[in-house]
C-alpha positions in Angstrom: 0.2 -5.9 3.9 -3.3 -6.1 5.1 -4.2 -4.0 7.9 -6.4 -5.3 10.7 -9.4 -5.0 9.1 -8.7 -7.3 6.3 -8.1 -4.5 4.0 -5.0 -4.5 1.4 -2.4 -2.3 0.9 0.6 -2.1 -1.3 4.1 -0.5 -0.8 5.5 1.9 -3.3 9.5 0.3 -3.1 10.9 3.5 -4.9 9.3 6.0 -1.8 8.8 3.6 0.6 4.7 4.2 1.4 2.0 2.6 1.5 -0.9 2.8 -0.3 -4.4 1.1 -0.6 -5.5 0.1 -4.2 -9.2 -0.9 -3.1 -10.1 3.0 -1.9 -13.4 3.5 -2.3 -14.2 6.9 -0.3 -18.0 6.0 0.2 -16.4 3.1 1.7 -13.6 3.9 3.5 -12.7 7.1 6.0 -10.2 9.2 4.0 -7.2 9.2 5.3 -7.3 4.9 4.0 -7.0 7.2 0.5 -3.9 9.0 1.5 0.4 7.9 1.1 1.5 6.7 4.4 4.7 5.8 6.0 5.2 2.8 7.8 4.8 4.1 11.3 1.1 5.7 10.0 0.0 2.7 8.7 0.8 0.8 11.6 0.0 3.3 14.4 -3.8 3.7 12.3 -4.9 0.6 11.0 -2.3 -2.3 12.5 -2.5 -5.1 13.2 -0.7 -5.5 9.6 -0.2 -8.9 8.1 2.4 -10.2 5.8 0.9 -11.6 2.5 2.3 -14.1 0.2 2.5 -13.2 -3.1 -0.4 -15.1 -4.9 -3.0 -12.9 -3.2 -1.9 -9.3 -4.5 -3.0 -10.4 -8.1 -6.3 -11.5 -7.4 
């Protein structure tokens, strides 16, 4: 998914949360570096985006 501010995260299928593999703290606030469920990721940084699967290897 990306999250509203263009930033990418990736679900973990086998616990079902998300993550985001581009953390940087001096970047980011740091809850971005936490496991969320669905609902927190949406509620926090939604609008989220479907990707296609090309741009999660880049």
């Amino acid at each position: 998914m990306v999250d509203g501010d263009g930033d990418l995260w990736l679900r973990d299928r086998a616990a079902g949360t998300w993550t985001m593999p581009g953390f940087n703290p001096k970047e980011f606030q740091a809850r971005c570096g936490e496991v969320l469920t669905w609902n927190q990721l949406a509620c926090e940084y939604g609008p989220l985006t479907a990707l296609a699967d090309d741009r999660r290897r880049r």
